[in-house]
Structure formats: C-alpha cells, structure tokens
N, C-alpha and C positions, 0 to 999 in steps of 0.2 A: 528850597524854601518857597521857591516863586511856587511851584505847583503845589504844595501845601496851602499856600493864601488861598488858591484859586480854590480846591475843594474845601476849606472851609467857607468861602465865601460862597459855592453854591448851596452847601448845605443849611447857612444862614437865610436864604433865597429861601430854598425847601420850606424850610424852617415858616418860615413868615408866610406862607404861601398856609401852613394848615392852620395857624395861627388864627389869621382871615378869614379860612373854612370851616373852624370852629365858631366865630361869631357869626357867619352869617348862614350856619346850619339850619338845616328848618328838616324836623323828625316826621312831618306826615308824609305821604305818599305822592311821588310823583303823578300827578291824572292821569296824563297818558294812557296809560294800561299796558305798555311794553314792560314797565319794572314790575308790574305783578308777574307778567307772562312769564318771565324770566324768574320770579318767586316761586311760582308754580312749577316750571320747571325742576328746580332746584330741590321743592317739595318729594317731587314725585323720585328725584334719583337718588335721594338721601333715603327714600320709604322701599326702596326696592322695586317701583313700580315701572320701571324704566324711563325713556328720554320721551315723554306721554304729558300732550295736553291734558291733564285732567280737572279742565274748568271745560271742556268740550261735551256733547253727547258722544257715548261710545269711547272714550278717553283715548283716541288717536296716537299712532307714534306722528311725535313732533317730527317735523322737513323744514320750515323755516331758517331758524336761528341757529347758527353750530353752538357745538355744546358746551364750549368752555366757560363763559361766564354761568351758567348753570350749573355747573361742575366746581366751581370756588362758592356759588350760593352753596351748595348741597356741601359743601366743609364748612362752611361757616355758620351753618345753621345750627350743628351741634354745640354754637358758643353761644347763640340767641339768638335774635330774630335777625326783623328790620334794620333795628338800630346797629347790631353789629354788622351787617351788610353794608350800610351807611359810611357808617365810620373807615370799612373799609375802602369804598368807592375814593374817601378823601386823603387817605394813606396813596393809592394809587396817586391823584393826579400831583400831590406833594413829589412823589416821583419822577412823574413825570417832568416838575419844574428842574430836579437836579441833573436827569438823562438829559434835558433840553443841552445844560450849560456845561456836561461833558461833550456831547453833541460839538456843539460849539465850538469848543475847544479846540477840537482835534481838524474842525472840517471849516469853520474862519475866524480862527483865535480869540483870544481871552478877551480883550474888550466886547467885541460884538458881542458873544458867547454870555457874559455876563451881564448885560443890560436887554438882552434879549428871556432871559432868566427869569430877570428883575419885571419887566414887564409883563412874564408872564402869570407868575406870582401873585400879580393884582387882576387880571383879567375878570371880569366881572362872568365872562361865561364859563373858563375851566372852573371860578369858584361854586357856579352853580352846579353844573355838571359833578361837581368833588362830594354833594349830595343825593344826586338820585341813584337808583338802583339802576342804570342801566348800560351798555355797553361801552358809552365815548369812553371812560374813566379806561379799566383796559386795554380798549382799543389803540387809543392813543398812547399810552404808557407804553405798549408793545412794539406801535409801531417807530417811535423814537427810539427805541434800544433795538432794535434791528436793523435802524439806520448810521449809529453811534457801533456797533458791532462792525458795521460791513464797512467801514474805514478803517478799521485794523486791519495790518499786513498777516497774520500770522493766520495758520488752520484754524487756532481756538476758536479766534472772533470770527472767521466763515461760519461755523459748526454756528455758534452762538445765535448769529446773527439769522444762519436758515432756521434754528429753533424758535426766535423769535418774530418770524417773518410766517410759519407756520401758522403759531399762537395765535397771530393777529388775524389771521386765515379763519380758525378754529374759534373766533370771538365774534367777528363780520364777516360779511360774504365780500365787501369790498374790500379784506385785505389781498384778495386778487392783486390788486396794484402794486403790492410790495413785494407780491412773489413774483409777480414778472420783471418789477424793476431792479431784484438782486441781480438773477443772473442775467440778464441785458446788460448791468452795468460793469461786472465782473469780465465779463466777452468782450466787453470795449476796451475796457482796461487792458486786457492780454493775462488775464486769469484765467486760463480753460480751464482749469479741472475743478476751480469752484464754482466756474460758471453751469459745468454739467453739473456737479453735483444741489446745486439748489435748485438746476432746472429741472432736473429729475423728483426732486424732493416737493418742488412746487407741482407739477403733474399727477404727481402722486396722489397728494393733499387733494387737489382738485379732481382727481378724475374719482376718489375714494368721498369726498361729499359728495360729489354727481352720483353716482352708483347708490349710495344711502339714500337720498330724494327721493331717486327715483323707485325703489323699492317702495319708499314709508311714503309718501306720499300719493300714493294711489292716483297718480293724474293730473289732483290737483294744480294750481297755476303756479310757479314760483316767481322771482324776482326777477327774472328776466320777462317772464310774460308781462310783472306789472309796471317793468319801466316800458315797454313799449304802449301804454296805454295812454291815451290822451291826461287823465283823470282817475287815479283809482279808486277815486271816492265818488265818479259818478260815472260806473263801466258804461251807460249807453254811448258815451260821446263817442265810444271806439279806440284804434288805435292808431299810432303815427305811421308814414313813410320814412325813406330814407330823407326825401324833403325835408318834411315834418321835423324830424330828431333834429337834423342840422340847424331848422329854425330854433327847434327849443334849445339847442344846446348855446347858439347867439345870444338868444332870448335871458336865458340864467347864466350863463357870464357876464353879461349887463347887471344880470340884476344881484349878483355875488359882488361883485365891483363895486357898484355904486347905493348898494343897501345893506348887503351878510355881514361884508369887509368890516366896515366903521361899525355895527352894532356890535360884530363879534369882539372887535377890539375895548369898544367904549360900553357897551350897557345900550340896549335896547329902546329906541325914543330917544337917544340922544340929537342937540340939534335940528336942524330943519332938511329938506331935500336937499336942500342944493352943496350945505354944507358936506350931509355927510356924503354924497355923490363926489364931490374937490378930494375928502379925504382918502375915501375908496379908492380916486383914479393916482392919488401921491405916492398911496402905498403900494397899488396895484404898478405902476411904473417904478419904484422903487425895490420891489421884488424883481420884477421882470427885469432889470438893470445889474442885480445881485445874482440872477441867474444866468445872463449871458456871460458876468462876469467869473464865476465858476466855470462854467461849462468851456471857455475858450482854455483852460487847463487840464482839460479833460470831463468829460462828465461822468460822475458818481450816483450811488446810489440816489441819496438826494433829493438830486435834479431831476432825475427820471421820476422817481417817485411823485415829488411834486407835479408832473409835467401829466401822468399817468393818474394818480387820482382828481387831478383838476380837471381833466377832462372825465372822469367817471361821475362825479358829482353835476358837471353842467349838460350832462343827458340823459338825469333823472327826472320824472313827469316835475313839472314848473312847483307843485303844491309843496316835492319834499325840499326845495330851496332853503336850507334852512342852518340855522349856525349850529347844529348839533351833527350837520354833515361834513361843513367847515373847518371842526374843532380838531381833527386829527393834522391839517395841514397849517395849522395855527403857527405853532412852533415852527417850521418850516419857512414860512410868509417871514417870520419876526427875525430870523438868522438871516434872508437872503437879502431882507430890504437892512438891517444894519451891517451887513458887507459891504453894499455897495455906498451906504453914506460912508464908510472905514476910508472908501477909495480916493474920495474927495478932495484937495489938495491939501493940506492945514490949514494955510492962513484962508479957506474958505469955508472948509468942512467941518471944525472944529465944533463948529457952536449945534453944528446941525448934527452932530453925532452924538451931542447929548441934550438937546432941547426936543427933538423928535420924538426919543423913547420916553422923556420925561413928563409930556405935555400927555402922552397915550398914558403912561404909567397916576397921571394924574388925574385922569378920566376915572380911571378904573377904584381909586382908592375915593373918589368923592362918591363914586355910586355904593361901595361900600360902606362908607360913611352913614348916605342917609339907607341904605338897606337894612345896619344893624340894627333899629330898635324895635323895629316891626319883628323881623326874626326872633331875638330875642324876647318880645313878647310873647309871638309865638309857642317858639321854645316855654316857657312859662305858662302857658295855658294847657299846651297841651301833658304836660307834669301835672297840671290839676285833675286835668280828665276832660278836658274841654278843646280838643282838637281845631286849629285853626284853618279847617280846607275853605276852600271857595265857595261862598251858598250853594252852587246847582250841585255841584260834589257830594258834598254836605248830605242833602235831601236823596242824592241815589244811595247813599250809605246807609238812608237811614232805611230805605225801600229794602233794600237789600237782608239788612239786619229783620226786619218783618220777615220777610221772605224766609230768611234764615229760624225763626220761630212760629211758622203759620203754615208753611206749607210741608209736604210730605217730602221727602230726603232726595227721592228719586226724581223729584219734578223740574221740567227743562223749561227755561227761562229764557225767551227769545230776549235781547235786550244789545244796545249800542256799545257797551261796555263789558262784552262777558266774563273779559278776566278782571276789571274790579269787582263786577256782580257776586262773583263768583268766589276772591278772598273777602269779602266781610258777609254772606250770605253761604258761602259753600253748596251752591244749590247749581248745577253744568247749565249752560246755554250758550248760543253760537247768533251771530249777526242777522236781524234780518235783512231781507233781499236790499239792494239797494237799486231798486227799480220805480217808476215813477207810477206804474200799472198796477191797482189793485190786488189785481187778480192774479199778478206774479209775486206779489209780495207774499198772498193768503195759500199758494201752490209752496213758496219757500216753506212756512212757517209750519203746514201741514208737515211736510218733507221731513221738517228738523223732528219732529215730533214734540213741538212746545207745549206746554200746558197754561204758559203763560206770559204774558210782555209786560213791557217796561217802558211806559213813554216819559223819560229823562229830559235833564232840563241841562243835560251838558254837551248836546251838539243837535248842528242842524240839521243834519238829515235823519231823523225821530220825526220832526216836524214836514218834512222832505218826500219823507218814505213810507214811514210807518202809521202817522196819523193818519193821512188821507184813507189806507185802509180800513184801518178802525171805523172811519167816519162810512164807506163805501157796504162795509157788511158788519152793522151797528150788531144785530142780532146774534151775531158769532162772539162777543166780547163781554163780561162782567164784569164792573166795578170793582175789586176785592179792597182794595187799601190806596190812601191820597194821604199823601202827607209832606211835610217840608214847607221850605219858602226859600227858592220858589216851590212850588207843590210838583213829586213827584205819583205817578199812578201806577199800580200793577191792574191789569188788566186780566182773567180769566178766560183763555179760547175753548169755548164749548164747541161739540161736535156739531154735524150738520145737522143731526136727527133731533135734535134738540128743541129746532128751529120748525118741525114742520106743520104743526099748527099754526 
C-alpha cells in the first residue's frame, strides 16, 4: 500500500508539473537558433535527405549534434509541426519529474524523493525548458532513468540503464559523463561484468560518433576544439592553457554557486547579489554534505555522475555558464541536498526538511504566478496570427519572409542567424566571419558565396563584425529592403567589377 501512495503521489507531482507547463506555454519559437537547427535537422531526415544541414550552402552532412533528438523531431513531424514537437518537449520533462522521485526512492527514500519531486514540478526553468524545441527536455529525462536504472540489482536495469546512458550520449555530447560514470561506478561496487559491459558499450558509442565527425565533418572544429577557446564568440582572443582552463573552471564554479544555482532554482532576477550568492553557497554545501553522505556507503552512479558532469560544465568557455547546462544535474542537487537535511537530528532537522523545499518550491510557483498572463496572452495572439516574439526577432522574421518572396531560391544569405533565416525565409546561409578586420570578413563572405547580408537587430556582433565592413567597402553593398522596429536591412553584395568606374 505504502508504495502504491508513493507512485500515485509521484504521478500527481508529474501531473501538476504539465499542468504548470501548460499555462506557462509560450507556442513561438525559441530565438536561439539551436531548436530550429534541430527542426531542420529533423526536416531533412524525415525528407530522405539524410543527417544534412540544409539551412547551410552545399547542405553539409551534420557533425555537431548526435542524432537522436533529430530522429524523434523526424517522427513527430508526421503528426505536425512545431506545436507538436512542443508539446512533446513538455510530456518529457513531466517525466522527468516522475523518474526524479523513483530516483529518489530507491537511492534516498521516500521523504526526500518526494519533496524533491515536488520542487521540481515548480522549478521555473525545467517549466521553461518543457517548451522549447531543444535538447535539455531529453537529455535530462534520459539521463535520470539511467541513473534510476543503474540502482537496480538485476541484468534488466544494467541493459536498461546502458540503453539509456547511450541515448543520452546519442542526444548531447556531454552524456559522456554518464557513460563513464556507469561503469566506474559498477567497478567500485564489485560488479565486473556490468561494469565491462557498459564500458565497452560506452567506447563503442564514443569511439562510433568520433569516427562519424570525423568523416562528415571535413576538419572542421568540433566541441572540444571550442571548449578550449577563450571565447567562441570572439575566436581572436585565442585559446586557454592548462593554466587558463583550471582558472576558468575556479572562475565558473563561483559563478554556478553563487549565480546559475539560485536562478536555476528560483527564476532568473530573483533577489539581490548577495542574497542569491547565501543561497547558492546553502545549497551548494547542502549538496556537497548529501554527497559525502552517500558516498561514505559506497559511491554510486549518482555521485560520480554528479561529481563527473559538474566538473564538465565548469571548463566550458565562461559565456556557456548557463542554467540550461545546469538543468541535467538539477535533480541531482535537489536529491543530495534533501538527504542530507533527512540526516539532521529531529528535534533539529525537522522544521528544515520542509521549510527549505518549501520556501524554494514557493519561489518557483510565484514566478509562475506572475509568468501566467503574459504567456497566456501570448498564447492568444498568436491564435490570432499575431505572434508575440521580441521586437529585434520580430523584424528578422520579417526580413527573412522578404527574402523568402524577393529573392531567387538559390540565393546565399550571409546573416547571424542562419537557421532562423533560413526556416521562415527558406533561403541557405552560413555565419559571417567573426573577425574585427574588414578585410577578413569580405574574404569570408566572398568564400561563402553570399549574394547577400543581414544586418539584424538580435545580437552584437552584426554590429561587432559585420557592420564595420559594410561601412569599410560601401561600394560592394546595396540597399535592397529595411524594414521592422527595430529596422532590419538586407544588403545586396555586388561583385568587384561592378565597382570599377
């Protein structure tokens, strides 16, 4: 009976958790440009065209992103679009709430387990993440059932649990972390023969995306080349030492602590520095307290895990510090730090084992609170036909849509944005240079073979990079369309000979 309550009460969690993610749904497009890239993706594998950027010139095989969230877009697109992709992402992380609090269960009982749940249910960032088109929703989802799998005794949950340790693999390139920390933890334990077979199964995986890169990728840089990069938004700065990394990795453990932590928990803006710095370091020693306390009965998947992607995340360049790199060790954070209030004495512990989750859990439901009507608005305009993106958005969209009716089909669009350019315009182009030098920028742009640019009003380096050349060789560029508020401009690159009177 008692584990009967428990799974209906995570499933009530679940429950409440899509509940939340229905009202604070919002149907337009993440900005970014990863959840198109990933549309696009999905487009090309469903069309037969294979695993191919085709918002690129030349429509490249993809090397980036493994293929599996591409691979559930390309199934889901034969039930609709966006919207169903959407809906999807929020079916996932409802999932994930319920995997938390089996999780839990099994690896520091039912109390923790379930207030752990419960806060996660409200979290202001899985609810956001539970609408975009892009990988956390999965990622996370997998990598919790892979960690809830591998505390099972039996073969199944091994099998299961390297299936899903795979998946997450085959979804991010940092599920690295979770195929090293099965079988490390399985070896400690004195599981050898599950320990070889996931290590085997993790080598595989990894040596069979290396080998595919390296193929389709023609050379290009991958994710390792751009974590060692000071900036990879601004490649002249160069790249780090072994120095360097150790500083950065200091550097963003500070700043995951005393900044990622409290906004991932509360909503973004909450609070002042200092407060949310107190909170950061309560929960950050709260975990850390919850994992010594595990680990002195052996250490588990988990722990390593935990141990294993918090240090992958804090020696990524300083800019991708970010709570959507956070989000997978969320759950994690929320299990170890209410283990260790569980330990507490009673007559001390008591009040802090449910004033702690509740005060965070109360964070979460007020940001919600004032989120809903703006969403909801939202939601309601864009049913009208009236889309509620961000002005500078807004105005690329609407460039793009020109673009999409003005120009010739084949024409390459240099622009900061090329895979949203490129789904509401359908027109290929690729980045320009991100170089401070004219002259390298107009050698890129040549190179790409563009026929025309985009100077956007949705990031700085258009203004950074790309303006100053316009400004440097005026006579290479034409006017063709302005439009928007703010005002976007497409630009026409004439040849040199054009010029020579």
């Amino acid at each position: 009976m008692m584990h009967r309550s428990f799974g209906l009460a995570a499933l009530g969690i679940a429950a409440l958790h899509f509940v939340l993610g229905l009202l604070v749904f919002e149907p337009i497009l993440f900005p970014g440009g990863d959840n198109e890239g990933y549309l696009i993706l999905g487009d090309a594998l469903r069309s037969g065209e294979g695993y191919r950027d085709l918002h690129l010139p030349g429509t490249p095989l993809h090397a980036k992103y493994p293929p599996l969230l591409p691979l559930i877009l390309a199934g889901l697109g034969w039930f609709g679009g966006v919207g169903v992709a959407k809906v999807a992402m929020l079916l996932m992380t409802s999932a994930t709430v319920w995997v938390t609090a089996r999780l839990g269960q099994r690896w520091v009982g039912d109390g923790p387990a379930l207030l752990a749940a419960g806060v996660l249910a409200v979290n202001p960032t899985l609810l956001e993440y539970g609408h975009y088109v892009l990988s956390e929703a999965p990622f996370t989802l997998l990598v919790v059932l892979a960690l809830w799998f591998s505390l099972r005794d039996d073969g199944k949950g091994a099998t299961l649990a390297m299936l899903a340790a795979v998946a997450a693999f085959a979804t991010r390139t940092a599920g690295m972390a979770i195929l090293v920390a099965l079988p490390l933890a399985w070896f400690l334990d004195g599981r050898r023969r599950y320990a070889i077979r996931a290590g085997a199964a993790g080598i595989g995986t990894l040596g069979a995306w290396s080998l595919y890169q390296r193929w389709a990728a023609a050379g290009q840089p991958g994710y390792l080349a751009e974590l060692l990069l000071v900036d990879p938004y601004t490649p002249s700065a160069g790249t780090v030492g072994i120095a360097g990394l150790l500083a950065r990795t200091a550097e963003n453990c500070w700043t995951f602590v005393s900044r990622v932590v409290p906004e991932t928990l509360l909503g973004p803006g909450v609070g002042g520095d200092g407060f949310r710095t107190v909170l950061g370091l309560a929960i950050a020693s709260a975990a850390l307290s919850g994992w010594a306390i595990r680990s002195r009965r052996g250490v588990q998947t988990p722990e390593l895990f935990a141990l294993l992607y918090a240090g992958l995340i804090a020696a990524w360049p300083s800019v991708w510090t970010d709570r959507r790199f956070l989000l997978p060790l969320v759950p994690v954070i929320l299990l170890l730090s209410l283990a260790a209030l569980w330990q507490l004495p009673p007559n001390r512990g008591r009040w802090a084992r449910w004033a702690a989750p509740a005060v965070i859990a109360l964070f979460g439901l007020v940001w919600t609170v004032e989120t809903v009507p703006d969403r909801l608005a939202c939601a309601a305009s864009y049913r009208a036909g009236r889309p509620c993106d961000a002005p500078g958005n807004a105005s690329l969209y609407d460039a793009a849509r020109w673009a999409r009716d003005n120009t010739p089909p084949d024409a390459i669009m240099a622009n900061r944005k090329p895979r949203l350019f490129y789904w509401y315009a359908r027109r290929r182009g690729d980045l320009y240079p991100f170089s401070s030098d004219p002259a390298t920028v107009m050698a890129g742009l040549e190179a790409m073979g563009a026929d025309y640019v985009l100077v956007d009003q949705v990031s700085a380096t258009t203004r950074r990079y790309l303006v100053p050349a316009i400004r440097a060789y005026e006579d290479r560029f034409e006017a063709v369309y302005a439009g928007g508020d703010p005002m976007s401009a497409v630009f026409r690159l004439l040849a040199p000979s054009a010029n020579a009177e």
